[in-house]
C-alpha positions as CSV (number, residue, x, y, z in Angstrom):
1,X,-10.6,2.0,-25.0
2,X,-11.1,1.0,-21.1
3,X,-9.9,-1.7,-19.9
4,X,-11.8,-2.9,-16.5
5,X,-10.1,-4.9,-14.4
6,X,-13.1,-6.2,-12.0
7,X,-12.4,-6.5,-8.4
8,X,-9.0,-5.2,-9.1
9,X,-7.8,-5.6,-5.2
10,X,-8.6,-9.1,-4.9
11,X,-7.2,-10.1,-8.7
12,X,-4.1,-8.0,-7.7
13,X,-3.8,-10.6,-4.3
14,X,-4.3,-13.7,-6.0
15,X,-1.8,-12.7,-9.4
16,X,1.1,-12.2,-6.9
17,X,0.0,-15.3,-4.5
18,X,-1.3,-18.0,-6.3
19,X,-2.1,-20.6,-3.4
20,X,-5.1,-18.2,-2.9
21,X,-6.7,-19.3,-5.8
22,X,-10.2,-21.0,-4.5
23,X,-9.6,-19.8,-1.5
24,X,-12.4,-17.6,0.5
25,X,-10.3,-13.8,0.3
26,X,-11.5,-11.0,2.6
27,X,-10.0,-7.4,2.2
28,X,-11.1,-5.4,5.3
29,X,-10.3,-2.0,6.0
30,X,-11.0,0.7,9.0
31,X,-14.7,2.7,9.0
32,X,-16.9,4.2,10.8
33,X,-18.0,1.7,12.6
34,X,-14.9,-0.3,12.8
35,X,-13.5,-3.0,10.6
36,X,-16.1,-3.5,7.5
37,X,-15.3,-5.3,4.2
38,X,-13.8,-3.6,1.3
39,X,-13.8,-6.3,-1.1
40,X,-14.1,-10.1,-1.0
41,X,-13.4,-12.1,-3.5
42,X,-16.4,-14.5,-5.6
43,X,-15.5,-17.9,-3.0
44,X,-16.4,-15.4,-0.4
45,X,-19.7,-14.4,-2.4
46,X,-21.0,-17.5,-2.1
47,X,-21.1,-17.7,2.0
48,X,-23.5,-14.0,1.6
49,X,-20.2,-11.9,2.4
50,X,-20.5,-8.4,0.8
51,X,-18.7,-4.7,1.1
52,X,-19.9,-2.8,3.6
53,X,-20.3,-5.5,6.2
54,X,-18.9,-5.6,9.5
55,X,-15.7,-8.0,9.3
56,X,-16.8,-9.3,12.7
57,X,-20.2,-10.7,10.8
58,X,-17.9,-11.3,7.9
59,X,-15.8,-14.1,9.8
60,X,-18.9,-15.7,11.9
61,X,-20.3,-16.7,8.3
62,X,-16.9,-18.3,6.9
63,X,-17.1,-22.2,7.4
64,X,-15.5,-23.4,10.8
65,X,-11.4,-23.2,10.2
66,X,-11.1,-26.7,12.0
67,X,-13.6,-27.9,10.0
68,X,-12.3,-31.5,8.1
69,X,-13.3,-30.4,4.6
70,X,-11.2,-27.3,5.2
71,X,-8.1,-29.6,6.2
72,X,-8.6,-31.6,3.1
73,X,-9.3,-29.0,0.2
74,X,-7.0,-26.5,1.7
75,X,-10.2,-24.1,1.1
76,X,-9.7,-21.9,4.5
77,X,-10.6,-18.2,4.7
78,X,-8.0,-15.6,4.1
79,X,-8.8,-12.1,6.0
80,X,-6.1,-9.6,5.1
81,X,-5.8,-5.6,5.4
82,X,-6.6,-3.4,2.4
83,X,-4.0,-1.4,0.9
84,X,-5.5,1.5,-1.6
85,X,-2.0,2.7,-2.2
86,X,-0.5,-0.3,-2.8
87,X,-3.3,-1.2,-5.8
88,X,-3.7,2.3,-7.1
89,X,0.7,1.8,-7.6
90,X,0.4,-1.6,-8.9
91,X,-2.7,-0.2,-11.6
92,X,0.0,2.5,-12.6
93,X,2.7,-0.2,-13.0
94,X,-0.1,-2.2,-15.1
95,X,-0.6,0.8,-17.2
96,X,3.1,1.4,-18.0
97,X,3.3,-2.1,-19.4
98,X,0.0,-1.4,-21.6
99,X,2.1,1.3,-23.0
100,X,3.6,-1.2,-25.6
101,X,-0.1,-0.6,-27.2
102,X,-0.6,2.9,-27.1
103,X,1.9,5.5,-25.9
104,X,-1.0,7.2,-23.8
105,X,-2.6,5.6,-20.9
106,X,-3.6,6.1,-17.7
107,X,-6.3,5.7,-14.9
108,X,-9.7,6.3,-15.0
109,X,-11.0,9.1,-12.3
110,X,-11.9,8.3,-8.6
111,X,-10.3,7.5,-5.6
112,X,-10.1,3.4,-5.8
113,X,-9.6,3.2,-9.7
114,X,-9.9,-0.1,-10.9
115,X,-9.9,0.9,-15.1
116,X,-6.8,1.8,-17.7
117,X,-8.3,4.3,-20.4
118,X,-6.2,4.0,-23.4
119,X,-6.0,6.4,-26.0
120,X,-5.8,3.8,-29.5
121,X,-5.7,6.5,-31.7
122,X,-3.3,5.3,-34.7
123,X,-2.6,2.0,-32.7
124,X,-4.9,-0.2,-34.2
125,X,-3.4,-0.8,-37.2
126,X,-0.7,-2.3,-35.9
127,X,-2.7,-5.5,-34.6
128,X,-5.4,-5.5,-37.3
129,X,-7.8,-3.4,-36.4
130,X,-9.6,-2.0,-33.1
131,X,-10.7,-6.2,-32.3
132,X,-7.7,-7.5,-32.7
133,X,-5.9,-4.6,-30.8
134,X,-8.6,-5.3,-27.8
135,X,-7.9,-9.3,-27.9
136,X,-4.2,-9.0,-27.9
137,X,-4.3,-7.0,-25.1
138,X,-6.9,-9.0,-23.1
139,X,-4.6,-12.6,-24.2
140,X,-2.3,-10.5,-22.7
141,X,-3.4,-9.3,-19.3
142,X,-4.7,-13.3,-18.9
143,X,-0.8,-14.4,-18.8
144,X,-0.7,-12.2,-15.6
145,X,-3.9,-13.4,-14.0
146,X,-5.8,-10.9,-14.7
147,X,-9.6,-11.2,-16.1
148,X,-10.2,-8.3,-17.5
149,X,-13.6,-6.6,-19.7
150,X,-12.6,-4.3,-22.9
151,X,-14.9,-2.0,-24.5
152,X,-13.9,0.2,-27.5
153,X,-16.0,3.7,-28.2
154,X,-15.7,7.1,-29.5
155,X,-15.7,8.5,-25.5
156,X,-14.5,7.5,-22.5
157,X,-17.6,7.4,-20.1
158,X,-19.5,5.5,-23.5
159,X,-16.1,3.3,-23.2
160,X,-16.6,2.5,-19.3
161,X,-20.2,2.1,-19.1
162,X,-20.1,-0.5,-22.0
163,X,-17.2,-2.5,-20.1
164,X,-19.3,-2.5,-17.2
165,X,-22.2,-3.4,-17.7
166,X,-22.5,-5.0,-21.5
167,X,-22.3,-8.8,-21.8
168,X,-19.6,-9.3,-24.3
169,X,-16.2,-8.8,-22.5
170,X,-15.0,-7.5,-25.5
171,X,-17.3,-4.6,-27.2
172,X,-16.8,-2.2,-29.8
173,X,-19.2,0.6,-30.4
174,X,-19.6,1.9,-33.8
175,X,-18.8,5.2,-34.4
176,X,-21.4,7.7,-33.4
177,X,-23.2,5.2,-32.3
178,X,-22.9,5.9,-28.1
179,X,-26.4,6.8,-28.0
180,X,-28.4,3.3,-29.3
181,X,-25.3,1.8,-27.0
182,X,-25.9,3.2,-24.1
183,X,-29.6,3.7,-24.2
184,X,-30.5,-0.1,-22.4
185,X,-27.8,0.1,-20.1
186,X,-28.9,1.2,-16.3
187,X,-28.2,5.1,-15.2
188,X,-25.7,3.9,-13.0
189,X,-23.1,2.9,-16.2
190,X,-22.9,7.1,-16.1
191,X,-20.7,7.0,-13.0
192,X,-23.3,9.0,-10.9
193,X,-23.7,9.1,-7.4
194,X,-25.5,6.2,-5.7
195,X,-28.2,8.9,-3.9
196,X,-29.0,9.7,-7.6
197,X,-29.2,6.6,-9.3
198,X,-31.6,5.8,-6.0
199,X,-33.3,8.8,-6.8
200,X,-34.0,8.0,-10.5
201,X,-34.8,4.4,-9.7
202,X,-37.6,5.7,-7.5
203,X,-39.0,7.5,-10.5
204,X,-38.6,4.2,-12.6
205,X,-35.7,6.0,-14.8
206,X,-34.1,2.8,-14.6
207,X,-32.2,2.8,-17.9
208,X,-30.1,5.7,-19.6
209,X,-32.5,5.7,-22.8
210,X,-35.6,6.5,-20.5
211,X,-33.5,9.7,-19.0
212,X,-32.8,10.7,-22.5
213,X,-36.4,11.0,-23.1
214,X,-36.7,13.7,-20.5
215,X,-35.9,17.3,-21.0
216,X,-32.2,18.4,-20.5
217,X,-33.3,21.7,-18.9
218,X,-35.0,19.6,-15.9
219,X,-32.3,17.5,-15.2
220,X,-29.5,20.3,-13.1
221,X,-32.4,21.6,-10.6
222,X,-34.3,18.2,-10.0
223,X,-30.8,15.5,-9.5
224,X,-28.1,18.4,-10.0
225,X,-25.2,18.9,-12.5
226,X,-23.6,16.0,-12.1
227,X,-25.7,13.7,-13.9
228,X,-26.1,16.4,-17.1
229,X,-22.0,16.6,-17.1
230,X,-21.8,12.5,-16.9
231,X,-24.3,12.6,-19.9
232,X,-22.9,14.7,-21.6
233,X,-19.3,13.2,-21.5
234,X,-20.7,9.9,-22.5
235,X,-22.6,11.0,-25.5
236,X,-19.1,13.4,-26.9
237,X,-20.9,16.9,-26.2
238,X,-18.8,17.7,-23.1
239,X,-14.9,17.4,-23.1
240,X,-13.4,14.6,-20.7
241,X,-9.2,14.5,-20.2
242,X,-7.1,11.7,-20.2
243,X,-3.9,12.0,-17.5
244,X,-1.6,9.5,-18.9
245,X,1.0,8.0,-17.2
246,X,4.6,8.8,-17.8
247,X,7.2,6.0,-17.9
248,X,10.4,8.4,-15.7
249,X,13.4,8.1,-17.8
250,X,16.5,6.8,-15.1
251,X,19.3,10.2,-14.0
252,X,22.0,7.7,-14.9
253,X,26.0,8.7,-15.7
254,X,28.1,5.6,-17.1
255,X,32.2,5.4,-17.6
256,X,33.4,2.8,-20.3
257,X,36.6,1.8,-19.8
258,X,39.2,1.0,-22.7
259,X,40.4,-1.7,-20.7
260,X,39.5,-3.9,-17.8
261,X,40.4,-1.6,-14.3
262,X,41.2,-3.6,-11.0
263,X,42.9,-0.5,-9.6
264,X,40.9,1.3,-6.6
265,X,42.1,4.6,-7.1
266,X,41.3,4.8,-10.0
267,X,37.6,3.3,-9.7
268,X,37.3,6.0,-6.6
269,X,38.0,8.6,-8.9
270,X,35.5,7.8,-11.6
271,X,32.9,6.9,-9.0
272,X,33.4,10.9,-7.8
273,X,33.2,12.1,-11.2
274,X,29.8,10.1,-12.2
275,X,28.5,11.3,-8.6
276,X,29.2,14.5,-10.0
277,X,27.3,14.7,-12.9
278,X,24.1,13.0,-11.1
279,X,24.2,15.6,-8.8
280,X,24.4,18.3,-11.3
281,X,21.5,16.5,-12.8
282,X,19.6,16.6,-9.3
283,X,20.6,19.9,-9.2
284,X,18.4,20.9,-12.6
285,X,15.7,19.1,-11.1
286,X,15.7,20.9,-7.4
287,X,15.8,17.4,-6.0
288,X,18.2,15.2,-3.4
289,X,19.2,11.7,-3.6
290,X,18.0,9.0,-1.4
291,X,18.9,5.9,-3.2
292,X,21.6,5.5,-5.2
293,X,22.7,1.8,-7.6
294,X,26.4,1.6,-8.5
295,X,27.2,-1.3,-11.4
296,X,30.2,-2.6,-11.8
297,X,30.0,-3.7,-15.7
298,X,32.5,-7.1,-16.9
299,X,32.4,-8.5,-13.7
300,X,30.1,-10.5,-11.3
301,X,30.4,-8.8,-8.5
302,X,27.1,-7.3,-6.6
303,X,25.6,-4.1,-7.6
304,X,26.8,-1.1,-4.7
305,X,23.3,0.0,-2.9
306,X,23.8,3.1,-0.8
307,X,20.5,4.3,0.7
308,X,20.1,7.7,2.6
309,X,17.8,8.7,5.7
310,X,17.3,11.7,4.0
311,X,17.7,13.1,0.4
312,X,20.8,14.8,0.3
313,X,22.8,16.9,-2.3
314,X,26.4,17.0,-0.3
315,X,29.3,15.5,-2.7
316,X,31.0,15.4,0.8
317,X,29.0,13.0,2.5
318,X,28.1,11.0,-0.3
319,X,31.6,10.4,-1.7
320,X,32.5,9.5,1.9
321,X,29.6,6.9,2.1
322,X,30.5,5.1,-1.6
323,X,34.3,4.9,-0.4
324,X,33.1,2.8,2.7
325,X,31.4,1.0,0.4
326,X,33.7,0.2,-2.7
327,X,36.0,-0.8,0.7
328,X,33.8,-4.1,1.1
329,X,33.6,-4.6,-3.0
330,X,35.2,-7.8,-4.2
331,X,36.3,-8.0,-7.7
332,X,37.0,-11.4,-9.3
333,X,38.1,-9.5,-12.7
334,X,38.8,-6.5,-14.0
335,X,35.7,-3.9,-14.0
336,X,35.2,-2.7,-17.7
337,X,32.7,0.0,-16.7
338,X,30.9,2.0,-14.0
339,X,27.4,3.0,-14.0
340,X,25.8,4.7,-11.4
341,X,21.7,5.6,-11.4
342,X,19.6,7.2,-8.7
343,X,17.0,4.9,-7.5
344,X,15.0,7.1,-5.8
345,X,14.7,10.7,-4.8
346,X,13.5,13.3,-2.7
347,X,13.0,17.1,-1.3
348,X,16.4,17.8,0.2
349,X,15.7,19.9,3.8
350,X,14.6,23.1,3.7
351,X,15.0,25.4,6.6
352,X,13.3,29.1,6.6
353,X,16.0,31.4,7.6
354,X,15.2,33.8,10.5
355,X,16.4,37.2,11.8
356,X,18.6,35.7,14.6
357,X,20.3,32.6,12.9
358,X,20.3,29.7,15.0
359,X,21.4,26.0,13.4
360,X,21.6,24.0,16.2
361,X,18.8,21.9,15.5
362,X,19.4,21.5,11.9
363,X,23.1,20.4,13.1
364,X,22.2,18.0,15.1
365,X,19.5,16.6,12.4
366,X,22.2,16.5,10.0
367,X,24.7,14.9,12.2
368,X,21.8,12.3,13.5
369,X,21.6,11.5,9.4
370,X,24.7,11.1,8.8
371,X,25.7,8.9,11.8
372,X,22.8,6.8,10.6
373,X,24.3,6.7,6.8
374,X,28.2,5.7,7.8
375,X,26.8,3.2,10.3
376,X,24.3,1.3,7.7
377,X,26.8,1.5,4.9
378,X,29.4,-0.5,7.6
379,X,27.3,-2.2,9.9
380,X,24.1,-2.7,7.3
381,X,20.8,-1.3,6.6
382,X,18.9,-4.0,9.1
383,X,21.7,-3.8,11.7
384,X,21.0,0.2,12.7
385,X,17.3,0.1,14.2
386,X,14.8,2.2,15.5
387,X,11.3,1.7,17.4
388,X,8.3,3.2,16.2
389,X,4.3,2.8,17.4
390,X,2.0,0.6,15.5
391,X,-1.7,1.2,15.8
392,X,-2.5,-2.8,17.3
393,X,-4.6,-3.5,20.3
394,X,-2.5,-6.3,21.5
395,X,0.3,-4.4,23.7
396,X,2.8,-7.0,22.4
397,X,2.4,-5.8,18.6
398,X,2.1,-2.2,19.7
399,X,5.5,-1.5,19.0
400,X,8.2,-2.7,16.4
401,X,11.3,-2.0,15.5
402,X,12.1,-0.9,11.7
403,X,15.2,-0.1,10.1
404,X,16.1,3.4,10.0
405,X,16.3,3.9,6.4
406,X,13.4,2.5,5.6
407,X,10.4,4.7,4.9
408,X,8.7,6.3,7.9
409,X,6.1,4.8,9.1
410,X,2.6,7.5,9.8
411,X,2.7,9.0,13.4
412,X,-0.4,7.6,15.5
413,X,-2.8,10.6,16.6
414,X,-2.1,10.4,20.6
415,X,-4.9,12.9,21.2
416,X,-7.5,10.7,20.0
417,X,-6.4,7.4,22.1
418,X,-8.4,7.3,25.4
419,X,-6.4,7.9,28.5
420,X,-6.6,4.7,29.9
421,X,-5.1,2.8,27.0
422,X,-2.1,5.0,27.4
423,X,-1.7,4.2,30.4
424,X,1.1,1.2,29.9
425,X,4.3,0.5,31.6
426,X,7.3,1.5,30.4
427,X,8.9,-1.7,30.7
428,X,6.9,-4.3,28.8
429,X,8.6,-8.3,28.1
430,X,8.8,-8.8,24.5
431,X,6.5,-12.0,25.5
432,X,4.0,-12.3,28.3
433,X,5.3,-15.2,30.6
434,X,3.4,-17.2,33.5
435,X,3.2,-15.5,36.8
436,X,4.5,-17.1,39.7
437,X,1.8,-16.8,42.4
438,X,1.9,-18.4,45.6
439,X,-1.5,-17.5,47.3
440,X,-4.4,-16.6,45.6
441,X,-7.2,-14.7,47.8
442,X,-11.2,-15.7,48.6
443,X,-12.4,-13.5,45.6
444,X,-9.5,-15.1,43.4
445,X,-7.3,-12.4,42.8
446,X,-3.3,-13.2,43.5
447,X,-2.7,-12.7,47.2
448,X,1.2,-13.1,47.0
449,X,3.8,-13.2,44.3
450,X,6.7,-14.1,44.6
451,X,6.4,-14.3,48.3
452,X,5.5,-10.6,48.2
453,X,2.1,-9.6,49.2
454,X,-0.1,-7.9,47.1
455,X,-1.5,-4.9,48.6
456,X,-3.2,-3.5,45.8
457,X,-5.0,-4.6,42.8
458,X,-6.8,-2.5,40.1
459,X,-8.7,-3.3,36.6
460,X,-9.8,-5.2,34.5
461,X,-9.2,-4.0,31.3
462,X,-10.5,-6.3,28.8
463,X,-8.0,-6.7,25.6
464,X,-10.4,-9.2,22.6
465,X,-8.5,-8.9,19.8
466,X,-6.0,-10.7,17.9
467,X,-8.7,-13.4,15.9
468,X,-7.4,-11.8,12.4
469,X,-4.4,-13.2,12.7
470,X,-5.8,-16.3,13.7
471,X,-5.3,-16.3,17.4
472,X,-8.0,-14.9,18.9
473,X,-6.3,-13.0,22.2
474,X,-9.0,-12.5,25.2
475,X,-7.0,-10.9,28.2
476,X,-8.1,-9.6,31.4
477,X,-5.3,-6.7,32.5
478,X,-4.8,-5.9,36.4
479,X,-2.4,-3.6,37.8
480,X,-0.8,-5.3,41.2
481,X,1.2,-3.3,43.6
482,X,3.5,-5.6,46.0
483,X,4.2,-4.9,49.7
484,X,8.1,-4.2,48.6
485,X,7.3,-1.3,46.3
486,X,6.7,-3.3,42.6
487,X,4.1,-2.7,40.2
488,X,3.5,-5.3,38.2
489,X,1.2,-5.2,34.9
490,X,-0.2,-8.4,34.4
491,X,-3.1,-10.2,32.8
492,X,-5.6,-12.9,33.2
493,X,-6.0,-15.3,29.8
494,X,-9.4,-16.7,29.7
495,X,-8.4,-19.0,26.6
496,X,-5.6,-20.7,28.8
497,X,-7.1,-20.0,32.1
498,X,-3.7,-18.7,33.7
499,X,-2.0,-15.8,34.9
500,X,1.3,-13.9,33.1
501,X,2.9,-11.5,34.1
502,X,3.4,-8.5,31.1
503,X,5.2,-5.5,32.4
504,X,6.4,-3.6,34.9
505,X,5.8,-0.2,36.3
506,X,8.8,2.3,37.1
């Protein structure tokens, strides 16, 4: 069985935010040419918006976002970033959940899946057949939002070219009988490449029963092997694998108690012992723990979250981080159970060992670590922060702060920024604010600020950016050096038609 979930990146969007719904939705995402359209959803259709098209183009053909039907039928245009990783995750979470219909599914091949293949073997009788397993399964992916097209067939590629491009959204293919299925369906239902469905097009191959009419020999030196191998994996004479997904089973311990336990000793003690025997679990696994879920069963208090900054196997530090944090635990009654589960895990630290032994870098990376651990476990994860560059043109969303346990965020390649954009001040406000000038010159530039002449000026750089977010930002930067030794980094706003001062120049 596949299951096609069409235009999976926009359906994901509107299932988890619903006031979308109607709503013009662009997904854009970084080319070669800049920022293009990934997807768009059917609203967006309608205005001629399509993938591949600059988002710049994309924008100028959504209606006018002041416009007065806009205000009243809350229809404006919603541009947001693509995230692959985020819907290839959320396709494997789908997939877990179909698992309640067959114990083996998983995702269809290619980078930007947007298809479950499921394995029904034995599973339809359970539901009535191979129909009424497809329609309980579609009634139930429509609870969630999701539209989705079902085709049934003895192979997968017969399975996904059916779901594609029949008309029924729910299709069964009778056994053996791929070939009379598949034969007025186009050549691209074989999953080939676009340059050789072009390529057969041009030859007015336009369907898959006019390439079966041609002789298999011909086919690998005239469009290459790829389109015999897709052929032959639709029609069952070459083998095709299914990687299912696997549902991970939780590395859990659990005390019961005979009776309710208010003592703290004694909790301490059974919280050491069930850290124990996770990390001997870990241990069988060759992995550390990064996030670790205490439950205190019989009572109401809050679940104990300790989260690492790096995965760790030391009962030492860990033991000391849970004590700090049963410390702040309240118990309204006594605690009948413990259960402790890791969350989350990781590659503990690895360091090649060398002729002349020298640790002091891995000392200090393991101090940092822990300092970082004992102070979010007191202080709080969103209390202990760190900065950290984000790839935005706009020098006031060019960097952020995150918290320190939370997942690293990809280092920006320095090498490929030009050397002018790095040059910045080191001091920059967290908000641009107006520039107190008291004499501008002939040409217009500021004479004096501050009562401070200016003795030199250099730029502009032009900053236009910001209109995704829907403030459009269009900045003219200067550089002005004052006769008492300041540099000051400031910008003219042609929106506003005013000067602010931005930064400052060591």
């Amino acid at each position: 069985m596949c299951v096609w979930v069409p235009l999976w990146p926009v359906q994901r969007r509107l299932s988890g935010q619903p006031e979308l719904n109607g709503r013009p939705l662009i997904l854009f995402a970084e080319g070669r040419r800049g920022l293009s359209v990934s997807a768009c959803s059917p609203e967006a259709v309608r205005f001629g918006i399509h993938v591949g098209m600059p988002l710049g183009e994309a924008r100028s053909l959504l209606p006018n976002a002041t416009s007065r039907r806009r205000r009243q039928d809350g229809s404006k245009p919603v541009c947001q970033r693509a995230d692959p990783l985020g819907d290839r995750t959320q396709l494997q979470a789908l997939a877990i959940h179909c698992q309640c219909y067959s114990p083996l599914v998983g995702l269809e091949d290619g980078a930007e899946p947007e298809s479950l293949w499921i394995d029904i073997t034995g599973s339809e009788v359970l539901f009535g057949g191979e129909e009424g397993l497809a329609k309980a399964l579609r009634d139930d992916l429509a609870q969630q939002g999701l539209q989705v097209r079902v085709a049934i067939a003895d192979t997968w590629g017969a399975a996904w070219a059916v779901s594609h491009y029949a008309e029924p959204v729910v299709s069964l293919v009778p056994a053996a009988g791929q070939t009379a299925a598949l034969a007025p369906l186009p050549v691209a239902a074989l999953r080939v490449p676009g340059s050789v469905a072009d390529s057969l097009r041009g030859l007015d191959i336009t369907t898959i029963g006019r390439l079966m009419r041609l002789p298999r020999e011909s086919l690998p030196s005239r469009f290459g092997k790829e389109l015999g191998r897709r052929l032959d994996q639709a029609m069952g004479r070459a083998p095709e694998m299914l990687t299912s997904e696997r549902l991970v089973e939780p590395i859990a311990a659990e005390w019961l108690f005979e009776d309710p336990v208010t003592d703290r000793q004694s909790l301490d003690h059974v919280c050491a012992v069930l850290l124990e025997r996770l990390l001997v679990m870990l241990e069988a696994r060759q992995a550390g723990l990064r996030d670790l879920t205490c439950h205190w069963l019989g009572t109401d208090a809050e679940p104990l979250s300790l989260r690492l900054l790096r995965p760790t196997t030391e009962r030492r530090h860990l033991l000391e981080l849970l004590r700090l944090r049963c410390e702040r635990a309240a118990f309204t009654a006594g605690v009948t159970g413990v259960r402790m589960e890791a969350v989350e895990l990781g590659l503990p630290p690895v360091r090649q060992a060398t002729l002349f032994e020298d640790e002091t870098g891995e000392k200090h990376q393991r101090a940092l670590a822990e300092l970082v651990d004992r102070l979010s476990s007191r202080l709080g994860r969103e209390a202990v922060l760190r900065s950290h560059l984000h790839p935005d043109p706009l020098p006031e969303f060019s960097c952020a702060t995150l918290p320190w346990l939370e997942q690293r965020p990809p280092t920006p390649d320095t090498t490929a920024i030009p050397s002018q954009l790095r040059c910045r001040p080191l001091r920059l406000l967290r908000a641009p604010r107006p520039l107190s000038i008291d004499r501008f010159s002939p040409d217009g530039w500021p004479a004096q600020v501050d009562r401070s002449p200016v003795v030199r000026v250099s730029g502009p750089e032009r900053i236009a950016a910001g209109w995704w977010r829907g403030v459009d930002a269009e900045r003219d930067y200067y550089r002005l050096t004052l006769a008492h030794g300041a540099s000051l980094w400031v910008f003219y706003d042609l929106n506003g038609d005013r000067w602010c001062l931005h930064g400052l120049f060591d």
